[in-house]
Wavefront OBJ file of the C-alpha trace (Angstrom):
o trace
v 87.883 248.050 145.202
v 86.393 244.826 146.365
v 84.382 244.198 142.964
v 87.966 244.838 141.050
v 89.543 242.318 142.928
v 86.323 239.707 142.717
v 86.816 240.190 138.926
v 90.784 239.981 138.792
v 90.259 236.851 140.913
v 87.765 235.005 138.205
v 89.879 236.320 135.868
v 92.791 234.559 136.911
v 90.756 231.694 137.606
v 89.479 231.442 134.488
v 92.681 231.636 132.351
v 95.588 230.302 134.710
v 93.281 228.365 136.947
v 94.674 224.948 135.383
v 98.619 225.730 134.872
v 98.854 222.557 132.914
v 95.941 223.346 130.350
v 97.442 226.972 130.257
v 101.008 225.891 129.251
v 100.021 222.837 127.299
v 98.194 225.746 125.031
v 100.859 227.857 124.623
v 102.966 224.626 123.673
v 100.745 224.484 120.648
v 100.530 228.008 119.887
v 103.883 227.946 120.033
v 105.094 224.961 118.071
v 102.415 226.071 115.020
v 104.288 229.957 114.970
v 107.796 227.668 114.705
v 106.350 225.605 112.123
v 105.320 228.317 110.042
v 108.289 230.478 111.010
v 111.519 227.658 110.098
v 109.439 226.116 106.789
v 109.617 227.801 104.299
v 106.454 227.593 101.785
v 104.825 225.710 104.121
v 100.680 225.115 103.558
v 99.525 227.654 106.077
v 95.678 225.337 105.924
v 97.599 222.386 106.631
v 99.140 223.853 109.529
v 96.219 225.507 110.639
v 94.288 222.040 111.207
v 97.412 220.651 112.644
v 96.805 223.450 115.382
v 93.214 222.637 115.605
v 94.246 219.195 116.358
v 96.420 220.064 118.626
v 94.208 221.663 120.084
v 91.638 219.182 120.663
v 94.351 216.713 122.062
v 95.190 219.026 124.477
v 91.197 219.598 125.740
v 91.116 215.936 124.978
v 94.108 214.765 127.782
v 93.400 217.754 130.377
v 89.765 216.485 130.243
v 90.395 213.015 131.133
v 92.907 213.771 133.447
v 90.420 216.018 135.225
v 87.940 213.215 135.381
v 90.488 210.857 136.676
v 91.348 212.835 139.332
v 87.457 213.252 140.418
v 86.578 210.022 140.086
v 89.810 208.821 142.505
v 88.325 211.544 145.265
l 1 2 3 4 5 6 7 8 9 10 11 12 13 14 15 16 17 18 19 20 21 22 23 24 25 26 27 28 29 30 31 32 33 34 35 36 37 38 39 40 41 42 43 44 45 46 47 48 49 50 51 52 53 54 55 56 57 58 59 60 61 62 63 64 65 66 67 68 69 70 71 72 73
């Protein structure tokens, strides 16, 4: 029992550790599904590297912040 909780711990660590990189994620995933969804014939590769972009501002911003913060402590 105490290894399935050491490993439902990481877990959650590892994917909802940083709330703010977790939701800004699903922000994307969720604003590329819309975009795809309400266009009609929209260019599914353009949209794709919009979501890759996304993507990297997102890892981009938490990043910095991150650094911020552990520089100021």
């Amino acid at each position: 029992m105490s290894l399935l909780k050491e490993v439902l711990t990481e877990l959650y660590k590892m994917f909802l550790g940083d709330i703010g990189l977790a939701a800004a994620v699903c922000a994307v995933v969720l604003i590329t599904v819309a975009l795809i969804k309400w266009i009609p014939g929209v260019n599914t590769v353009a949209i794709g590297y919009l979501f890759f972009a996304g993507c990297l501002v997102v890892l981009i911003a938490v990043t910095s912040v991150a650094a911020l913060r552990s520089r100021r402590s």
